[in-house]
N, C-alpha and C positions, 0 to 999 in steps of 0.2 A: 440444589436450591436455585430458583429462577426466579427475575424481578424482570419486570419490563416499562420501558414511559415511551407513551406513541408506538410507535415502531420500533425502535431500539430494545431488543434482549439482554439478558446478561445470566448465563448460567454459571456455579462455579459448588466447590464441594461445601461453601462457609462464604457469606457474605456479610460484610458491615455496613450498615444503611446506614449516614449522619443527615438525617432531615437537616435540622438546625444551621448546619455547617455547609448543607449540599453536596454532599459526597460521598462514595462509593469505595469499600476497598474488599478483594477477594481475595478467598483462602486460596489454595494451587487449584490450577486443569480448569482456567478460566473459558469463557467462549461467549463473545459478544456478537452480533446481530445488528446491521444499519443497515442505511438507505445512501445512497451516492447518488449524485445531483445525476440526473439524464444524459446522455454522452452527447459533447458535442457533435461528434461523429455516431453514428449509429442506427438503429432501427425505433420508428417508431411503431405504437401500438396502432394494428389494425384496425381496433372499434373507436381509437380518436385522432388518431394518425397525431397527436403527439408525440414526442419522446417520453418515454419512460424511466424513472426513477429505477436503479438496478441497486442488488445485493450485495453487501460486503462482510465479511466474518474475521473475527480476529479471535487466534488463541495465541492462550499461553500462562506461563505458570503463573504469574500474581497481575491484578489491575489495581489502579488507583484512579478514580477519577470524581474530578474536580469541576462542580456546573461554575464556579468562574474560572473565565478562559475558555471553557468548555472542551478542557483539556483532558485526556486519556493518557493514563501511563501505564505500557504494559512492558512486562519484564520475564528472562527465562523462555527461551523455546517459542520465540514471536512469530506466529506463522498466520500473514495477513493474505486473504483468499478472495480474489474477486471473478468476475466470471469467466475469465482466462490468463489472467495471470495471479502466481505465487511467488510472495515475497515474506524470506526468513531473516531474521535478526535474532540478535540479542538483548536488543531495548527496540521500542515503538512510540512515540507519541501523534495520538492523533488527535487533531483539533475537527473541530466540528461547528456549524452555521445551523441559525434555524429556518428553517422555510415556510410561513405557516403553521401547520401545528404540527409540523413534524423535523425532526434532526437528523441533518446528513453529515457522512464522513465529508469533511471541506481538502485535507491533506494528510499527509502522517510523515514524519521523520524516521530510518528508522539508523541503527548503529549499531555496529560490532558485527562482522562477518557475515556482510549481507548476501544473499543469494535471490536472484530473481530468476523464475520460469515462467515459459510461457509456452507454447508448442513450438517446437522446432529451434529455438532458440533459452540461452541459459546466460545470464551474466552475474558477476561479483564484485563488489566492493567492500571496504569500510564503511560507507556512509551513501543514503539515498535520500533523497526527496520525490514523495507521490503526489501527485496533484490530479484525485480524482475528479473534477468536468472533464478534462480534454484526456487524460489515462496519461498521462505525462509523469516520467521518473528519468530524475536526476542523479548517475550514480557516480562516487569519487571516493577517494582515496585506496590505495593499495598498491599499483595503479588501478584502478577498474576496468576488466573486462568484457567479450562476449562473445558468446559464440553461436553463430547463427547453421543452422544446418544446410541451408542453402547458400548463406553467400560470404562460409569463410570465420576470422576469428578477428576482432578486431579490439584493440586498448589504448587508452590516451588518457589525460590530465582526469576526463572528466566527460561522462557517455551520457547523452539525452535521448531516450527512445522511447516510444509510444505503445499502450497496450492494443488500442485500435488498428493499427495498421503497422507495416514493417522500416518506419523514420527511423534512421539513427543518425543523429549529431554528437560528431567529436570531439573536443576542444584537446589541442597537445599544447605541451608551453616548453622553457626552456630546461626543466627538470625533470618533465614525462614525454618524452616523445612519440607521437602518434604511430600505433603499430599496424596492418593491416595485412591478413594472411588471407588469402581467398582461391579455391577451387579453380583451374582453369578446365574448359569443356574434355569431356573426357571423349 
């Protein structure tokens, strides 16, 4: 079954449409469809040399969403797909802005045995924060790690790195202390 408003998809094996109520809930083997605001960093489009609006895909086994708040709740097997990195959970919420006549991913939470890839590099937490304009994710608890293929292994309180380019900010404190394992030249 598939429903879609503006640009947003929503395919799933059983969906429940609440006009009245404004909301959404799917049977398993969800897979939604958005737009994420233009990268701050990034390429713009050739024929208007603006920045482009990019793709983002979210599955997983059940969605709930709610047009107030403009909240998404996704649950089971969260596997959120943009267009180089993957981030897996166990829960997802992601909130969403309108633009015009169309709805972008604005952030998503996500929790429980997070995992993020990306090429060359992999990291893990309990808990993340995405903040789609700038590709910015915030990862913590467990301690949170990462491991980068080029420059080593690194963990602390609480990892900020970016999908656009290779930033990573660490925060250690007096309960996580900052770890950093790195390659020297062979």
């Amino acid at each position: 079954m598939r429903a879609w408003r503006g640009t947003d998809v929503v395919e799933s094996t059983a969906l429940e449409i609440l006009r009245a109520e404004r909301r959404v809930s799917s049977g398993s083997q969800v897979l939604t469809s958005h737009l994420q605001p233009a990268a701050a960093v990034g390429e713009a489009s050739v024929k208007t040399n603006k920045p482009q609006a990019r793709p983002a895909t979210i599955r997983a086994d059940h969605l709930e969403y709610s047009d107030q708040g403009r909240k998404a709740t996704y649950r089971g097997h969260v596997r959120l797909q943009t267009e180089n990195t993957t981030l897996e959970a166990e829960r997802l919420d992601a909130f969403f802005t309108e633009s015009g006549k169309t709805t972008e991913l604005d952030r998503a939470i996500a929790d429980g045995n997070v995992k993020v890839t990306q090429p060359g590099r992999r990291a893990t937490g309990h808990h993340a924060q995405y903040f789609s304009a700038d590709g910015k994710i915030v990862l913590s608890g467990g301690p949170p790690s990462i491991y980068d293929a080029g420059k080593g292994f690194t963990s602390g309180q609480s990892l900020t790195f970016y999908s656009h380019d290779d930033r990573l900010l660490v925060s250690g404190g007096e309960e996580s202390t900052t770890i950093s394992r790195h390659r020297i030249g062979q």
